[in-house]
N, C-alpha and C positions, 0 to 999 in steps of 0.2 A: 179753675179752668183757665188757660190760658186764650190769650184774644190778641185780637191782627184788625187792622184798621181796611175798611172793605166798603164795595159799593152794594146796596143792598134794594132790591123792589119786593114791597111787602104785599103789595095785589100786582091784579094783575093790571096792565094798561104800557105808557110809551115812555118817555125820559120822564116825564113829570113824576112819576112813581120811582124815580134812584135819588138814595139817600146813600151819602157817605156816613159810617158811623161804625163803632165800634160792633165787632163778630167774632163769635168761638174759632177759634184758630183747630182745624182741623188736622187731625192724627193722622197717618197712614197705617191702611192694613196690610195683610200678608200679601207680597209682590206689588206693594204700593209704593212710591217715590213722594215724601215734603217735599216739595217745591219752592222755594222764595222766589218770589217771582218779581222779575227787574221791569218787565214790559209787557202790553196784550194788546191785542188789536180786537178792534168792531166790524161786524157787519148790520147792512141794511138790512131793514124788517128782520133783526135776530129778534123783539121784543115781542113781534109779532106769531113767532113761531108755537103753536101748541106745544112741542116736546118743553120749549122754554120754561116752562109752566110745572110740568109735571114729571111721574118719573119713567114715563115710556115712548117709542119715539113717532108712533102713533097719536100721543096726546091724550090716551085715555088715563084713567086711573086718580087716585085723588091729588092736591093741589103739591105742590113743594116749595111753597112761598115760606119765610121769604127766600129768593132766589140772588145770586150773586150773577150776574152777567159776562160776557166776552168769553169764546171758544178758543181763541189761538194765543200763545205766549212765548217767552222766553224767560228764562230764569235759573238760577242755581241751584242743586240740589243741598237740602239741608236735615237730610235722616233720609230713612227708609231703606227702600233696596238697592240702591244705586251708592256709588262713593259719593261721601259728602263733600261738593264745592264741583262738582262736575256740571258745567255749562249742556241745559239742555234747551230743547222746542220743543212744542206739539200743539198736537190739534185735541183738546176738550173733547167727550161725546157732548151734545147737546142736550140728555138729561140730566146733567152731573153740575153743578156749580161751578162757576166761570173761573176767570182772572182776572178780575177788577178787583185785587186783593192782594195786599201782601203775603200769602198762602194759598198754595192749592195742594192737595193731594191727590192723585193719580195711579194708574197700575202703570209701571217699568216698562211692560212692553208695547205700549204706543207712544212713549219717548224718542226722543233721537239726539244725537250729538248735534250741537247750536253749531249753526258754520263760523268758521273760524275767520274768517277775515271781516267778519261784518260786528256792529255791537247788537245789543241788544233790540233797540229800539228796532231796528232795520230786521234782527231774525223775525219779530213778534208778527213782521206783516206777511210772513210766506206760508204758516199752517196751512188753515183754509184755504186763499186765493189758488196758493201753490201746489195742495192736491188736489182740488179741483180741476185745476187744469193738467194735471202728470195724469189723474187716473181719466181724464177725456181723452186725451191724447192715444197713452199706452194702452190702459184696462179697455178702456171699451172700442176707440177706432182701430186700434193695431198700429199706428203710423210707422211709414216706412222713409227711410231716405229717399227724397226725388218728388213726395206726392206733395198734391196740391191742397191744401187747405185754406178755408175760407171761416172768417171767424168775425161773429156777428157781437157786438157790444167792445171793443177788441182796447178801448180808453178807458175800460169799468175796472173795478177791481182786478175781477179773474180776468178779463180779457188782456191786462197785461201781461199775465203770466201768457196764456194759451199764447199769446204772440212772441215771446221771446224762447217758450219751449219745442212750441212747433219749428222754431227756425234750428233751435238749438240741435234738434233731432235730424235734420236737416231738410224741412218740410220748406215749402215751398207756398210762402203764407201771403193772404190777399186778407181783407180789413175792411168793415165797414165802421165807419167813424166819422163824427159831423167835424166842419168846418175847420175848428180850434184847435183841433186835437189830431188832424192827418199827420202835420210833422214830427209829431210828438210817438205816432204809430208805428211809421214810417223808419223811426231811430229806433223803436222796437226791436225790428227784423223783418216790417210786413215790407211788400217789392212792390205790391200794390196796394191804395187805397181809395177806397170809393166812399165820396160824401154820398151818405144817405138823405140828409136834406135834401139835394138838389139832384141827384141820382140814383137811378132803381139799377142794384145791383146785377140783375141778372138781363141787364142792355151790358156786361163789361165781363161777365163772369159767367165760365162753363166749364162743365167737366172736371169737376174738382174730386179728390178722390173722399173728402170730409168735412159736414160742415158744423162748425163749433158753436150750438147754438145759444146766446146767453140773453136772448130779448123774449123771442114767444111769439104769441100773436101772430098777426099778416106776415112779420119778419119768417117766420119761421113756414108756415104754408109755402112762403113765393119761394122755399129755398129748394125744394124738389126739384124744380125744373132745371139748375146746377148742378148735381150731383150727377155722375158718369154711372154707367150701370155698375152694379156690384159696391156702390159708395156707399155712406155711413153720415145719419146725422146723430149725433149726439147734443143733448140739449140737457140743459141745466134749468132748464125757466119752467119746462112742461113738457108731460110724456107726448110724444109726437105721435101724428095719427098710422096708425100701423097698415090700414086700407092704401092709402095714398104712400107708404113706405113701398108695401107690393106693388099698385099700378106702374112706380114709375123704379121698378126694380133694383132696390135700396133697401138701406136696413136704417132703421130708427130705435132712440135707445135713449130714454130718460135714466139719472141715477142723483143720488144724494149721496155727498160726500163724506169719507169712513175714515177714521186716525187708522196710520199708517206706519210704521217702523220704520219698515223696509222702503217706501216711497219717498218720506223726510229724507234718509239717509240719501238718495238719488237727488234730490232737490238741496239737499246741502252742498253736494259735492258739484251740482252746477253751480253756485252762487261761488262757491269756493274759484270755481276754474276762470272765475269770471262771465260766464255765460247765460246769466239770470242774477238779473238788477232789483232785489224788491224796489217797488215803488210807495213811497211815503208822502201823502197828501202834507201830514200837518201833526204833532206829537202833542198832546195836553196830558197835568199831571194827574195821578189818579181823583183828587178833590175835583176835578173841571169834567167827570165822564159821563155827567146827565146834557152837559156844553157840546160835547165829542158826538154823543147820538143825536143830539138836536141838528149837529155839523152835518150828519150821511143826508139828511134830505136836499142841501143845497147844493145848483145845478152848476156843472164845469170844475167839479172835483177831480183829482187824480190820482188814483192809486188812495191807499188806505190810509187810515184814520190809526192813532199810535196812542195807547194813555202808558204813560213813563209813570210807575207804579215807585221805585225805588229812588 
């Protein structure tokens, strides 16, 4: 059996359960892509996640330990259905084994061509972050040239994407982000920023045609009264209350984020144009990736967490 050197959690629990060590090097099946994979990136509470665990995305069903980690990557093809040595990305399902590994196998068609101007390191941090925010944007608000968007977490991961797509689309983007991190929002695309520490958004902020919600909680209640009739909150943190979507004549719309073909390819071809910067907090090598999750908890992070695999 041939083997590939991998990050592996054999129960379940947080980094303290990832072991680097030797794992079966996985085949591809029919419409499937070998991957060698150059780069992947982390998200928060991914360890945390039920599907993480098992093989459905509910969480039910029996265990799938041990489990390989990281949903989003970059890497070259090395077999399968693709030509071999073609630069691709993507975004993992979340019941499928990660990219914490010198191999992954995958179906062809939630692939996409890696953007060409960028390297590796830099593709691995747009999967996730960056459909997350194309399908908040597109799929669910509509966003149109000219409207106003107001986007809550805007320093976080996705919040840098939602900030530099909504400009890029030609939105009309406002940001709430504490102290450290305005000018750094501000160089985004947002025109406005409001410290939330010392400032309640909606003394600064009305009529927005959508609000990008990545916090929850009171953030997400006080955002109603923003929204112009006929608006749109979209929320990534928590299905928003559908009562208070009607009283205050709005539409509210939670979703969980889906690999994309055709969305990568939109999102390549912004980074391509120059018009979406991934942001890269800090790159460690695949041995250091139990380091890299212990890393997502600490406060005044930017932009994503990178493990350089090759």
């Amino acid at each position: 059996m041939a083997t590939m050197q991998a990050v592996r959690a054999h129960a379940r629990g947080g980094p303290e359960q990832l072991v680097y060590e030797s794992a079966p090097r996985p085949e591809p099946g029919p419409g499937e892509v070998l991957v060698a994979v150059k780069s992947a990136s982390i998200t928060p509470q991914e360890l945390t996640w039920a599907e993480t665990w098992t093989y459905r995305s509910d969480g039910t069903g029996p265990e799938r330990t041990p489990v390989i980690p990281s949903h989003e990557f970059s890497g070259v093809v090395a077999g399968g259905a693709l030509a071999v040595g073609e630069e691709v990305f993507g975004l993992i399902p979340f019941v499928h084994d990660g990219a914490a590994a010198e191999f992954v196998a995958l179906p062809a068609d939630i692939l996409a061509p890696k953007p060409a101007s960028i390297d590796h390191d830099h593709a691995a941090a747009v999967p996730l972050a960056g459909l997350s925010a194309w399908q908040a944007l597109v799929n669910h608000a509509g966003l149109r040239p000219g409207q106003r968007v107001l986007v809550h977490g805007a320093a976080g991961g996705v919040g840098t994407y939602v900030v530099q797509i909504a400009a890029a689309l030609g939105g009309h983007v406002i940001a709430t982000a504490g102290p450290d991190h305005r000018q750094f929002v501000a160089d985004l695309g947002a025109s406005q920023v409001v410290d939330y520490t010392s400032e309640r958004f909606e003394d600064h902020v009305r009529d927005v045609d959508v609000v990008v919600d990545l916090v929850g909680g009171e953030t997400q209640s006080r955002s109603w009264t923003v929204l112009k009739r006929g608006g749109v909150l979209v929320s990534l943190s928590a299905p928003p209350d559908e009562q208070e979507a009607a009283r205050h004549g709005v539409r509210g719309t939670f979703f969980i984020v889906s690999p994309s073909h055709d969305d990568l390819r939109s999102l390549a071809d912004l980074v391509d144009h120059g018009k979406l910067v991934p942001v890269v907090d800090r790159v460690l090598p695949l041995t250091e990736t139990r380091s890299a999750y212990e890393a997502l908890e600490q406060r005044g992070r930017r932009g994503k967490i990178v493990i350089h695999v090759s």
